[in-house]
N, C-alpha and C positions, 0 to 999 in steps of 0.2 A: 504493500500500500504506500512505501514511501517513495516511490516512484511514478507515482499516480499522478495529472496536475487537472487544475481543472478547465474544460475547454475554454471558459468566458476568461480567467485570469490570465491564460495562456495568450487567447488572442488581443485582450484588452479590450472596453469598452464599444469605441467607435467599428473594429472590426469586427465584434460578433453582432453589433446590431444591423451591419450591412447583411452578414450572413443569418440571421432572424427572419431580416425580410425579403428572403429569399424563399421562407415557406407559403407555399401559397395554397396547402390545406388544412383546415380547421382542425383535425385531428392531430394532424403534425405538430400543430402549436401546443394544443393541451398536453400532447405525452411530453412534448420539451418542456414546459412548464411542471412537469411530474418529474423529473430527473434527479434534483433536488432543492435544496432551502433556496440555495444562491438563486438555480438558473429559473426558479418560482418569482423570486425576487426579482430578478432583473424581467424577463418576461411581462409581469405585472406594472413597474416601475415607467419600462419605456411603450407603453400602452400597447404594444404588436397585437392585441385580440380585434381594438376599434381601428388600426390601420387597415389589418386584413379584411375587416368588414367595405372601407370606405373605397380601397382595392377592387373587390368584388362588384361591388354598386356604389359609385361614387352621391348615389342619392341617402346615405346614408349620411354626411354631413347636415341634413335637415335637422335632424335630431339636435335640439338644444339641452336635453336633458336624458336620464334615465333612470328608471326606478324597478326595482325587485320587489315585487307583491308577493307574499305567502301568508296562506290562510290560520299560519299559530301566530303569525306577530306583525306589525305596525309596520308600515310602508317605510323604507329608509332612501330618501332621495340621493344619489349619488352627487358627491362635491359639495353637499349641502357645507354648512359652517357648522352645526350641528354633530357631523361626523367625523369621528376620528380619518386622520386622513389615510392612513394604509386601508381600513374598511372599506373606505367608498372607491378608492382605487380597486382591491378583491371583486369587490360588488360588481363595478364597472367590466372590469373584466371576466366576471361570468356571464355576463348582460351579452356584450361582444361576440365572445366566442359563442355565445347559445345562438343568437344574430348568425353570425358568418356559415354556424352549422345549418342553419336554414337557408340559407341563399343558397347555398350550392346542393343540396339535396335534390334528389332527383325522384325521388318519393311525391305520391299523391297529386300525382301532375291531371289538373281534370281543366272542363269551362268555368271559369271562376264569375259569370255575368249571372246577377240574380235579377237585377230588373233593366225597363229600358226607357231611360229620365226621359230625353225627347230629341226629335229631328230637327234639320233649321229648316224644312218645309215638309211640306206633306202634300199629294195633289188630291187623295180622296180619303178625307178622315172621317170613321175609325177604320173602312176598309182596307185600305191600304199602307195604314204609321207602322210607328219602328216597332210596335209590341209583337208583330208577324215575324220576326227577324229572331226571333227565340226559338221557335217553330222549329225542327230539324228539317222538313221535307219543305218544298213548293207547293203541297196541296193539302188540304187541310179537309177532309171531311168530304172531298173532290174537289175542294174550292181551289183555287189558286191562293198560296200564302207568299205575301213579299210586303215590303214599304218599297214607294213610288215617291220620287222628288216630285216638287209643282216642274211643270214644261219651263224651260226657257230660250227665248232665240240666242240668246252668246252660249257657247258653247263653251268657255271655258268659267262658266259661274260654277264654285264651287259648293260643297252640301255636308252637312257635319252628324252623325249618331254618335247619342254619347249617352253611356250606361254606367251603373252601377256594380259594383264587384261585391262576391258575398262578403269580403272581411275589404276592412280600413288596410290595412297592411296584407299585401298579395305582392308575391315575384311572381313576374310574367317575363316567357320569352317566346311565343309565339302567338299571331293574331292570323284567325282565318275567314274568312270572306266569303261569300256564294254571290255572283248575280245571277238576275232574277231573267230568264227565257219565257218570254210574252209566247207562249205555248196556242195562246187561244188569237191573235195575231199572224197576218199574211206574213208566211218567211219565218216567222218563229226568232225576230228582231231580240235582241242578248242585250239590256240594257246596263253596261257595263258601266265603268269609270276608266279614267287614262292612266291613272295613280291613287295612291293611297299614301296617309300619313296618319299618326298618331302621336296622340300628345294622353300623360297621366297625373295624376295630381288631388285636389281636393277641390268643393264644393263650400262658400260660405254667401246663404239667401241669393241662392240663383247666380251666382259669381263664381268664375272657377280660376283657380290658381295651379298651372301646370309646373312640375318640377322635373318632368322628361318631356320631351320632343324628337320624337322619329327621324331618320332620316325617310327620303319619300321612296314608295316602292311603284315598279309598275304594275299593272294590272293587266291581264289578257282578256281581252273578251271572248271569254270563254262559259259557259253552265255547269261550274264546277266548283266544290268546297277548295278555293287557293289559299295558299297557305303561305304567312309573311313572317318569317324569324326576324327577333331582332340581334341587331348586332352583337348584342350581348342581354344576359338578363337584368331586367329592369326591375327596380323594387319601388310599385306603385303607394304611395303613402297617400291617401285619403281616401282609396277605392273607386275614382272614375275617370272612366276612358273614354278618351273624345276620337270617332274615325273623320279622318277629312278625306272626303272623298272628290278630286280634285280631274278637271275633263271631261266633257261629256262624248261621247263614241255615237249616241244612236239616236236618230231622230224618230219621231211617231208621225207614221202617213198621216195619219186621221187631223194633227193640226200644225205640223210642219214643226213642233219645237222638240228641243231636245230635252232627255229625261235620264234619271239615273234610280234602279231599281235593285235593291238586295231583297235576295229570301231567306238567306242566313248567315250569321254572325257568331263565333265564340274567341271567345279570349282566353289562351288555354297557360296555365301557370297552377300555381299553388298558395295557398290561403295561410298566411302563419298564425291565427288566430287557432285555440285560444290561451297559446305559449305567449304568445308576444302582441301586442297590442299599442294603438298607439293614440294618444289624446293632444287634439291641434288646436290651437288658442289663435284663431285671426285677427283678435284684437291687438294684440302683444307681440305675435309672430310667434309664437312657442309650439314646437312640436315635439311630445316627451314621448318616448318609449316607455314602453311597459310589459316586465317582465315577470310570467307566473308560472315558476317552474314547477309547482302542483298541478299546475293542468294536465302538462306531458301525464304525470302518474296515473292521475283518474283514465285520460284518455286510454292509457296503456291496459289498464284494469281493466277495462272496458271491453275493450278490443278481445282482452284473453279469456273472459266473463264470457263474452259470447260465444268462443272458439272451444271452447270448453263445454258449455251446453250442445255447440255441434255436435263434437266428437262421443260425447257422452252417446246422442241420440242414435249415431250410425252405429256403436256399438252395441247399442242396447236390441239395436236392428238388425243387423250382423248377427248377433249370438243367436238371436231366437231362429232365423233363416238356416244357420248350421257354417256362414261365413268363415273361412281358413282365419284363425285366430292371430300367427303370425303375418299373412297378407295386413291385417286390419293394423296390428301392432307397428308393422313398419309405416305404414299409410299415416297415423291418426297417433302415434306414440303409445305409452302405456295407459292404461285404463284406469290408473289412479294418475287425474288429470295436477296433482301436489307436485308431480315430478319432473316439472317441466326444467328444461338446461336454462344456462345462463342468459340474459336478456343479452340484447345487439350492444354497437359500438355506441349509442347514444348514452351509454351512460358514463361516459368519461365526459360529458358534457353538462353532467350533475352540479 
């Protein structure tokens, strides 16, 4: 052991912190943080959990604040004056890396749009608004389902849907699109757009505050679910997304102007609620995270609660059938559902 030296002392401050942020996953961080006292210390000290975050999604600078919620004791606001200052540094850096472990997660990735605010026109309402646009198919009951812009002679007048996400805090990195094929129309005319754009951000009395902005994508005019990755993933902080849909491609015989027609919309990412959460103050400008690392638990509980009552049932199904005992055991584990193996890598993020 007396031979031994330790990495950080070895290379000196300024060069292990170059090689720190050199890790660029979440996991990485915390086992380095786990090594020992020192490299606990210094990890904590030069903030690497909230770099890697602002790395990941630079919309994580929003965050003016951050707070650790747990349901045995009293909210402790991080940096307050109130807290001892190593604590709120700890605190802060479990906040971060819990953060960073969710942005890059590739887990639970679904359409994250629970409703649809409004369009900036509509040509026949309520037949044709953006509520159609939630719709999976074009037809609805045989109906045709789509939103239809009002007609305009300029062709390059642009048109905006703009939705609600189920959580306040969602990373999104892909937006997909349908337009709408006038099926009951001479020609079967695709009323596309020429481009797309998107913008994310928050809502305060009909006012919205964008904190991403897309770069702009093309569109084909084509009758098909397209599909717009963004350049990187995006961490929407207020839950609504604005499409600008920008061009108009098709004109309508019937009165010579041009129109722009979707029949479906999803915005596919993942929901960080209800680990992380996030409360926006427009008057002040304050945007606080907020962290409730009891949720993961219940959720988790949950999750195994129910998988548990499965497997109980197929085996109770199984036995009475004459099912091959080990078939079901390797399938479904042991029958005394106590014995389950260790939980995944989230718990180094405890």
């Amino acid at each position: 052991m007396e031979n031994c030296w330790d990495f950080l002392e070895w290379l000196g401050p300024d060069t292990s912190t170059r090689v720190f942020m050199c890790l660029n996953e979440p996991a990485d961080l915390v086992r380095a943080s786990a090594v020992s006292q020192s490299w606990r210390r210094f990890v904590i000290l030069n903030g690497f959990g909230k770099n890697l975050c602002l790395r990941i999604c630079p919309e994580v600078s929003n965050f003016t604040r951050v707070i650790e919620l747990r349901s045995s004791d009293k909210s402790m606001e991080v940096g307050s004056s109130t807290a001892i200052e190593w604590e709120s540094l700890e605190r802060e850096h479990k906040v971060y890396t819990n953060l960073s472990y969710c942005l890059v997660s590739p887990k639970g990735k679904r359409d994250c749009i629970v409703d649809a605010i409004s369009a900036s026109s509509t040509d026949n309402y309520p037949d044709e608004s953006i509520d159609n646009t939630l719709e999976p198919s074009d037809k609805v009951d045989a109906r045709p389902s789509y939103w239809s812009s009002g007609g305009q002679i300029d062709p390059g007048v642009p048109e905006t849907l703009t939705y609600r996400l189920v959580s306040k805090l969602c990373i999104i990195d892909e937006i997909k699109i349908q337009p709408f094929k006038a099926f009951f129309q001479f020609g079967n005319p695709i009323y596309s757009a020429k481009s797309v754009r998107f913008r994310m951000g928050h809502s305060a009395d009909d006012n919205y505050s964008w904190i991403y902005v897309s770069p702009e994508f093309p569109m084909v005019q084509e009758n098909v679910l397209q599909s717009f990755k963004l350049p990187r993933p995006v961490l929407c902080i207020g839950g609504i997304v604005q499409i600008e849909l920008a061009g108009r491609v098709q004109k309508q015989a019937i009165d010579g102007l041009y129109y722009i027609c979707v029949c479906h919309v999803q915005v596919i990412g993942r929901p960080l609620s209800p680990v992380l959460e996030v409360d926006i103050n427009e008057t002040v400008g304050n945007s606080v995270l907020k962290y409730f690392p009891d949720a993961s638990s219940v959720q988790d509980e949950a999750r195994e609660s129910q998988w548990h009552a499965f497997a109980a049932r197929i085996w109770h199904l199984g036995a009475g059938r004459g099912w091959n005992h080990a078939i079901l055991n390797t399938l479904l584990g042991p029958a005394d559902a106590s014995d389950d193996e260790d939980g995944p890598d989230e718990e180094l993020f405890a």
